[in-house]
KELO-33697 format. One record per residue (C-alpha): y, z, x; residue in one letter. Coordinates in steps of 0.2 Angstrom, whole numbers, padded with zeros to 4 digits, always signed. Layout:
BEGIN
YZXa ...
REM end
This chain:
BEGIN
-0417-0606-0495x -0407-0623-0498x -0402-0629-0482x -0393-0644-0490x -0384-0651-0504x -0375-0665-0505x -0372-0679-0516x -0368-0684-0536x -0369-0701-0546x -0354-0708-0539x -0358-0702-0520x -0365-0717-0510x -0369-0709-0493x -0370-0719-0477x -0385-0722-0464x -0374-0710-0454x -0370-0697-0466x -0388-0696-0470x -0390-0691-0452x -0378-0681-0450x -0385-0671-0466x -0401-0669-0460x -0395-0663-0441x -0385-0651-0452x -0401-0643-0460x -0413-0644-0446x -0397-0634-0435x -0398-0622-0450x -0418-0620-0449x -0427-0606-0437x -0442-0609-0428x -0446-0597-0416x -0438-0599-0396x -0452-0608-0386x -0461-0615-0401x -0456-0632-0409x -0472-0640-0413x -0468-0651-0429x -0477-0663-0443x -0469-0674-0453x -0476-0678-0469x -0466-0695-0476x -0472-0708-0489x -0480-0721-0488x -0473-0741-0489x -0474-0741-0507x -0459-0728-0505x -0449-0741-0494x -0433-0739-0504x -0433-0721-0503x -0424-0719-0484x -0438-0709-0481x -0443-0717-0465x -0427-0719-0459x -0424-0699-0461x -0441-0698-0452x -0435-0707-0437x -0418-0697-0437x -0430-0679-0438x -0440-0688-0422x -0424-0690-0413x -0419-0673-0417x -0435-0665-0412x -0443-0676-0399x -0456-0673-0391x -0461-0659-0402x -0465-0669-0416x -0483-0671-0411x -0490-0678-0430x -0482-0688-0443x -0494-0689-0460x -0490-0702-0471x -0494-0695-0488x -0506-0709-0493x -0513-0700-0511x -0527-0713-0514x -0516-0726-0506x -0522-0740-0493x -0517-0734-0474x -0502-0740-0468x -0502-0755-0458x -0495-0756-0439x -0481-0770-0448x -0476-0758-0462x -0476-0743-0449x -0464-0752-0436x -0453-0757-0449x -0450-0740-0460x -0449-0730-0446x -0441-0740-0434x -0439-0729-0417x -0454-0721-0420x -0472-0723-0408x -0485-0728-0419x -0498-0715-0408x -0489-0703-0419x -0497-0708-0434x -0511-0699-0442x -0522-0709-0457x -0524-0697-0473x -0543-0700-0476x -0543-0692-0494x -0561-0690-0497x -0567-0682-0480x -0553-0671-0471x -0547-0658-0482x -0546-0642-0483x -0545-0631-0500x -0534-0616-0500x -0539-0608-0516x -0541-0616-0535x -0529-0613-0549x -0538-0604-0563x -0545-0613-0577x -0535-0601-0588x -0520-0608-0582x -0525-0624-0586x -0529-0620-0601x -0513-0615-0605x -0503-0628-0600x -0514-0643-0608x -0511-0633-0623x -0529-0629-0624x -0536-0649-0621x -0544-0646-0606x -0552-0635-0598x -0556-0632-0577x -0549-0626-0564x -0538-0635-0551x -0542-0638-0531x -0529-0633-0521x -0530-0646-0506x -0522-0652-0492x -0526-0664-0476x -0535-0650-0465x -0520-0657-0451x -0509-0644-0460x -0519-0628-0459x -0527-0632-0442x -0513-0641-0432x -0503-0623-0427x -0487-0629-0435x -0472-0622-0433x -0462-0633-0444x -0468-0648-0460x -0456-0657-0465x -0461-0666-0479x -0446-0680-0483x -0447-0690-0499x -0437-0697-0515x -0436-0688-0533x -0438-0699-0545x -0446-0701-0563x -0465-0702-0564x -0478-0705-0574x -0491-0690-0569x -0480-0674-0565x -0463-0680-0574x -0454-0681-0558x -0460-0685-0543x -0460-0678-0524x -0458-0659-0518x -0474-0651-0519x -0483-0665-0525x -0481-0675-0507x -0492-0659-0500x -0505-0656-0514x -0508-0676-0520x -0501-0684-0504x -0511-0679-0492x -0522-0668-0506x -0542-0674-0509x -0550-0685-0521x -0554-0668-0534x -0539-0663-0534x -0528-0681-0536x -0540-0684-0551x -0537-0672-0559x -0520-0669-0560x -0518-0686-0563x -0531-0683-0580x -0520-0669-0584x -0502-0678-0586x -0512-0692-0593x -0520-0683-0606x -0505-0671-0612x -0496-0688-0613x -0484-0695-0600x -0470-0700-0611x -0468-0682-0616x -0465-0678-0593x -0458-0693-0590x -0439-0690-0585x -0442-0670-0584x -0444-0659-0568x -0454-0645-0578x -0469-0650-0585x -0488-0645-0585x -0494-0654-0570x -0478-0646-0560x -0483-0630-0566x -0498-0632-0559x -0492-0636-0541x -0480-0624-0540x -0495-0609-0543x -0504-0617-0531x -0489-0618-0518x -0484-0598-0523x -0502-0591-0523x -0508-0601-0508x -0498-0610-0499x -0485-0597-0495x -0491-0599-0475x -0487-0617-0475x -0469-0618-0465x -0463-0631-0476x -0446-0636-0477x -0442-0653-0490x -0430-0667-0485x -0427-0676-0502x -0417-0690-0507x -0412-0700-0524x -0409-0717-0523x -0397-0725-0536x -0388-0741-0538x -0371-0750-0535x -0366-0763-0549x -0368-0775-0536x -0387-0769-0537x -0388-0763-0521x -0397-0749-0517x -0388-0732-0509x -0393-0713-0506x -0386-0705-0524x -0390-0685-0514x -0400-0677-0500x -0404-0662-0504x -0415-0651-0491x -0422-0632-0492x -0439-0623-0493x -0440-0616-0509x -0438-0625-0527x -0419-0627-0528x -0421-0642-0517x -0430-0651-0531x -0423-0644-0546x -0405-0651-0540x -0411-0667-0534x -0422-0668-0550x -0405-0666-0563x -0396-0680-0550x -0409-0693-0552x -0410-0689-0572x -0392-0695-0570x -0395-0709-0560x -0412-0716-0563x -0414-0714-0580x -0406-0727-0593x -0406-0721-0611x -0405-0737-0623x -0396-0737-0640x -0411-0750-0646x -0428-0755-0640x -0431-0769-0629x -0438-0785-0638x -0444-0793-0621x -0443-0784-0603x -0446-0796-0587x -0451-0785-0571x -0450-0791-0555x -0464-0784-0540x -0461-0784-0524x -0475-0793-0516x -0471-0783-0501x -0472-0766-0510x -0485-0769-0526x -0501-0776-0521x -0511-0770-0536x -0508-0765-0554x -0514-0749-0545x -0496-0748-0540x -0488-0764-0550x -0492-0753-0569x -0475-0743-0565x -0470-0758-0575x -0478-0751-0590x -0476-0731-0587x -0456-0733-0583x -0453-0745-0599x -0465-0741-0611x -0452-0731-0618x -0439-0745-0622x -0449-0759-0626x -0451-0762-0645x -0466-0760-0659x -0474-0779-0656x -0461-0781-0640x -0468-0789-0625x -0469-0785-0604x -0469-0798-0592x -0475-0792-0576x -0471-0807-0561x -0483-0799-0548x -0486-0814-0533x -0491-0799-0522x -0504-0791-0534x -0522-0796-0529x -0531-0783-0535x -0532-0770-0546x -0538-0752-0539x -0533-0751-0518x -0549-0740-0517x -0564-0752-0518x -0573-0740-0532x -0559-0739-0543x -0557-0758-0543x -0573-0757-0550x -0568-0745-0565x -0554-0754-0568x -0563-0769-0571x -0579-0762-0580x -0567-0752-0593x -0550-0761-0592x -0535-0755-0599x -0540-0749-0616x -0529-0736-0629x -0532-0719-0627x -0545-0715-0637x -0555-0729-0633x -0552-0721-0613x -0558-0703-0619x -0574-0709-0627x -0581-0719-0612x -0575-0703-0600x -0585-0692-0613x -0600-0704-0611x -0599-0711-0593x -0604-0698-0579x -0595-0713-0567x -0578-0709-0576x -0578-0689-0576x -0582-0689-0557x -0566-0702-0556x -0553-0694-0568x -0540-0701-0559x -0547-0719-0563x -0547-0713-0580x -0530-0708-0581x -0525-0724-0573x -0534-0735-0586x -0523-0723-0602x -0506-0726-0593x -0509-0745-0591x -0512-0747-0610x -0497-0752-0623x -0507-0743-0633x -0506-0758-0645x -0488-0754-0646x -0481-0770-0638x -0492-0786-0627x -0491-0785-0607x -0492-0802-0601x -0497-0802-0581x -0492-0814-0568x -0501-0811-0551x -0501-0820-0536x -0520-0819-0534x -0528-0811-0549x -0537-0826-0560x -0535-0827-0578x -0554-0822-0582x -0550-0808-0572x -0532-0802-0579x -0538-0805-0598x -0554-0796-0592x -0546-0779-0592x -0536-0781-0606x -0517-0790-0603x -0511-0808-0608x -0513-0818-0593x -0498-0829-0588x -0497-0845-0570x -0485-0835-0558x -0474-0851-0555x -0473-0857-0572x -0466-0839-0576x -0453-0839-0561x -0447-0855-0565x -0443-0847-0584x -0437-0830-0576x -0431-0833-0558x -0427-0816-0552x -0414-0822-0538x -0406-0826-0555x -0407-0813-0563x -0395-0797-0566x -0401-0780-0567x -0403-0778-0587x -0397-0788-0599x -0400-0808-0598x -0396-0822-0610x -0404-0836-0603x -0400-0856-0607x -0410-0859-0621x -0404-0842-0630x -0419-0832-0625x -0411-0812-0623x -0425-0802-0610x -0422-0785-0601x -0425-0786-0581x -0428-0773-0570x -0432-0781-0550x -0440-0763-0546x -0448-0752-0560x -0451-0737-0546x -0432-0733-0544x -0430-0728-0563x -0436-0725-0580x -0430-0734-0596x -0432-0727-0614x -0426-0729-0630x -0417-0714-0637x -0426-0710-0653x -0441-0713-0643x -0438-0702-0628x -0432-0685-0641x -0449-0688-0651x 
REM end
């Protein structure tokens, strides 16, 4: 049932209309007299934008006491920290807070045939797919999840959010690696930008054929800009089947998505230091452009908050060891390194981070030396010098001529959009 839909490419809706929307749904939701025993399932920090959290602490208000869990839907991201908590979900106890521990406290519901794998990887891979979730959804005698989150474009399921916070969000390490192999090796640019794609597919036979019990209900949002550059809530669209996501999914190809006339020559990214503290996370700089920027085109990615590259201590490792090679060069060591196929996820990581030789990705980090950036495969460039050059206090979202003439591209946060050039995206 959709409980809510509101919003278009011109709406802009208010901190208080966002409230009012949700208490609209929730008023509209029916949970049996007596019993109001909720979890919340929100993102985590590196989703700060989304008004995720502030939607969180609205559904606390409304619910109260009964909300006895919130589960931020980490994936294989670091645990949120006391600071980020307090200040994305202002209002909210921090005792309420539950860590996703995503190699221990699962439990799997069923596995998605290899068959139907088979089928929609075109016949390149071959296994079947855990259905998992944190064992906090099956034993915590719910009567209500409400899993909040944005829709945007992504680079392992096409568009991201829905059914993928429940089954990669709070899913286990099996399952994340491999549906993160799967997008990567079909090919990202051909999901980027679209809401029905293989790796969706996939999640959605695992939500229909078991997780039908589940009493989930999604809150999700798309987040666009003003021409100020300021960011505001596009839609909310709430409900607890798939019309939620296919409605917020056609607003935030309208919104998010910015189709070029002609590839970019140079792109300049900006990352948060408060948001990106890895290429882990800070490679959305390469999956959301690679699409606009030119043959022989370069990326410059200023990072001051990256200082490392996997969050998890044994994928930092890989990440190192193998660094950011082209495809084929990725599927031969997985073909000949056990350490790879029992880390696919890592795998896939290391294919979306490559240009594929198609254009140079020159990195900036605050903490990451040279020896180590060059080590895995980018151009390495001193953070200062680079800010000096490209000052992102000064620069406008897109397209820049600066003094000497130089013409770049700049994009202050590549996890609220996707660029591409047109011949490239229709290929």
């Amino acid at each position: 049932m959709l409980y809510l839909d509101r919003g278009d490419e011109t709406t802009s809706l208010s901190d208080k209309e966002l409230k009012e929307g949700l208490f609209e749904a929730l008023e509209k939701i029916t949970i049996t007299p007596g019993k109001r025993k909720v979890l919340i399932i929100p993102p985590d920090f590196t989703r700060f934008h989304s008004k995720a959290g502030l939607l969180t602490s609205y559904a606390y208000e409304y619910f109260g006491e009964a909300v006895s869990d919130i589960l931020p839907a980490l994936g294989t991201h670091n645990p949120m920290t006391a600071h980020e908590i307090k200040r994305m979900f202002p209002g909210v106890p921090l005792s309420l807070f539950r860590e996703h521990k995503w190699k221990s406290d699962l439990v799997t519901l069923g596995r998605v045939p290899n068959s139907f794998i088979e089928e929609q990887t075109e016949g390149k891979l071959s296994f079947d797919w855990p259905a998992q979730v944190n064992s906090l959804l099956i034993k915590g005698g719910f009567d209500l999840i409400l899993s909040i989150g944005q829709v945007v474009p992504h680079e392992v399921i096409g568009m991201a959010n829905h059914n993928k916070n429940i089954f990669v969000g709070t899913g286990g390490k099996e399952g994340i690696h491999k549906s993160h192999y799967i997008g990567a090796v079909y090919g990202m640019e051909r999901m980027m930008g679209r809401a029905d794609t293989p790796v969706r597919r996939i999640l959605n036979y695992a939500e229909s054929h078991f997780g039908e019990e589940l009493p989930i209900v999604y809150v999700q949002t798309v987040i666009g800009r003003e021409k100020s550059g300021e960011l505001t809530p596009r839609g909310l669209f709430i409900g607890d089947g798939t019309e939620c996501f296919e409605k917020a999914a056609a607003l935030s190809l309208q919104v998010n998505f910015q189709m070029l006339d002609t590839p970019l020559d140079r792109v300049v990214v900006y990352l948060d230091p408060e948001e990106f503290k890895s290429t882990w996370l800070g490679n959305k700089s390469i999956y959301r452009t690679r699409m606009a920027i030119a043959d022989g085109g370069e990326l410059v990615v200023l990072a001051p908050g990256v200082r490392e590259f996997g969050e998890d201590r044994e994928i930092d490792r890989l990440i190192r060891k193998y660094g950011y090679r082209e495809s084929e060069e990725t599927l031969k060591a997985v073909k000949e390194n056990r350490e790879l196929q029992e880390s696919l996820g890592a795998a896939a990581h290391l294919i979306h981070g490559s240009s594929e030789g198609r254009f140079s990705i020159t990195y900036c980090p605050g903490s990451l030396s040279r020896e180590e950036i060059e080590g895995v495969g980018y151009s390495y460039a001193p953070l200062g010098d680079m800010l000096k050059k490209y000052n992102p206090e000064i620069l406008q979202e897109g397209f820049n001529t600066l003094d000497g003439g130089e013409k770049i591209f700049f994009i202050s946060n590549p996890a609220l959009g996707l660029w591409a050039y047109k011949d490239r995206f229709n290929q």
